[in-house]
C-alpha positions, 0 to 999 in steps of 0.5 A: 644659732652661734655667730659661726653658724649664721655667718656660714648660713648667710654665705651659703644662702649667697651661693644658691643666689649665685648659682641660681644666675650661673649653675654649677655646670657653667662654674665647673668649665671656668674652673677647668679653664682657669691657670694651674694653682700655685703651690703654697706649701712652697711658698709657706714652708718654714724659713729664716724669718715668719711666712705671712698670710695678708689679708685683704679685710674690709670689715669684720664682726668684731670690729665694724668696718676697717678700712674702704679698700677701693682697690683690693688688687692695689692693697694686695700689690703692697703686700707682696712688696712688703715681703708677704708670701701668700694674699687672703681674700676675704669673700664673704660680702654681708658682715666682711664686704669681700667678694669673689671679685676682689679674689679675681683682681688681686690673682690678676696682679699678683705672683702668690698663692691666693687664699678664698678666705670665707665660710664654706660650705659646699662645692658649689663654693670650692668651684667658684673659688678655683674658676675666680683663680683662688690657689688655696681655700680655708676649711672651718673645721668648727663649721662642718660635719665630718663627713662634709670637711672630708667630702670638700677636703678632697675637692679642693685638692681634685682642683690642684689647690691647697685646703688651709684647714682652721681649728680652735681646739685641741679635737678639731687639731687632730681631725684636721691632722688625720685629714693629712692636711698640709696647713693646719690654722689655729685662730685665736678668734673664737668664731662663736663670740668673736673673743681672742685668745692669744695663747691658744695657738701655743697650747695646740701647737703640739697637737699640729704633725711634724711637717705639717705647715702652723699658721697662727691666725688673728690677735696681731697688733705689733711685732712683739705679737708676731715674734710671741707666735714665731717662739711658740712654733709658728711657720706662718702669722695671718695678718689682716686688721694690723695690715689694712689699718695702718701702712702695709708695706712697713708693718709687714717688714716690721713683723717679718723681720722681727722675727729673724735668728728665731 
């Protein structure tokens, strides 16, 4: 089993346990009763300057822990200060330490879309994400059978959010375009041995439709990185282990505005 595939095994295992303490029925009412989502296409749309997605990321993998972030809504305020347009909640609890808990605190104190960053799988998932206040939720193309990205796609647009569809491949770039998604991913972390490739996002750029938002994902340590994505098209960088590393407010300022004139 590839590590994509244990770690969406592993966090739809959690959300059985979840549902079995609180049915999907209950779930559904939370997410009829929760605010409208935001619109994060307006608030990722291309601009001057690089959108950034920051991420709220206590572990990865890859990397072990990276930071306690004992209060995720705190880390995610110095994001919006620091000029990000979108916040990413990593959710899943066994390999990243996230939870849905920490998505509900950071969209209690802040004024921008919330990303439910996790491995989904089914629409138990998607509900949850919508009751806890989430405004987007990444699709993992590589994690999914066709008919089952398509069946989540249209959930999560029924529930008023935005589905950030994640591709690492040329195939998978065109499926999520044939979706119609409104952002499209390209993470240079290959999921299935957690390897970087930096110039994957330039060779599937072109792959991604006119109109349609192109997030560059992962192998960000330094301005010169943000700006290499921005020249190869990118609207929008996600950034997570550079942020909780380090200052968040700088480095964001750092990247943004490296980025101006390009």
């Amino acid at each position: 089993m590839s590590l994509l595939a244990d770690l969406t095994a592993g966090a739809v295992e959690d959300a059985e346990m979840r549902r079995a303490e609180r049915p999907l029925s209950v779930v559904e009412r939370l997410a009829e009763d929760a605010p409208t989502a935001r619109d994060a296409v307006a608030f990722l749309s291309r601009g001057d300057t690089i959108r950034v997605i920051a991420e709220v990321k206590r572990a990865s993998p890859s990397r072990g822990d990276l930071a306690a972030i004992p209060d995720p809504a705190h880390q995610a305020a110095l994001y919006e200060q620091g000029g990000a347009s979108t916040i990413s909640v990593l959710t899943e609890g066994r390999r990243f330490k996230g939870s849905l808990d920490d998505l509900s605190a950071v969209k209690a104190r802040v004024s921008l879309p919330v990303l439910r960053k996790d491995f989904i799988a089914n629409r138990y998932q998607v509900t949850e994400a919508r009751a806890a206040g989430a405004d987007l939720v990444l699709l993992i193309v590589s994690a999914l059978e066709r008919p089952v990205l398509a069946e989540l796609f249209g959930a999560i647009t029924e529930m008023g959010m935005t589905p950030l569809v994640e591709a690492h491949s040329a195939d998978e770039v065109a499926i999520a375009a044939d979706l119609g998604a409104p952002i499209i991913g390209v993470n240079a972390r290959d999921l299935s041995d957690f390897t970087l490739d930096r110039d994957l996002f330039e060779r599937l750029r072109p792959g991604i439709p006119d109109g349609t938002i192109a997030v560059a994902e992962s192998a960000v340590s330094t301005p010169e990185d943000v700006v290499h994505y921005r020249r190869a098209g990118a609207d929008v960088a996600l950034i997570g282990e550079a942020l909780v590393t380090g200052d968040p407010v700088s480095s964001l300022e750092a990247f943004i505005s490296a980025t101006e004139g390009i």
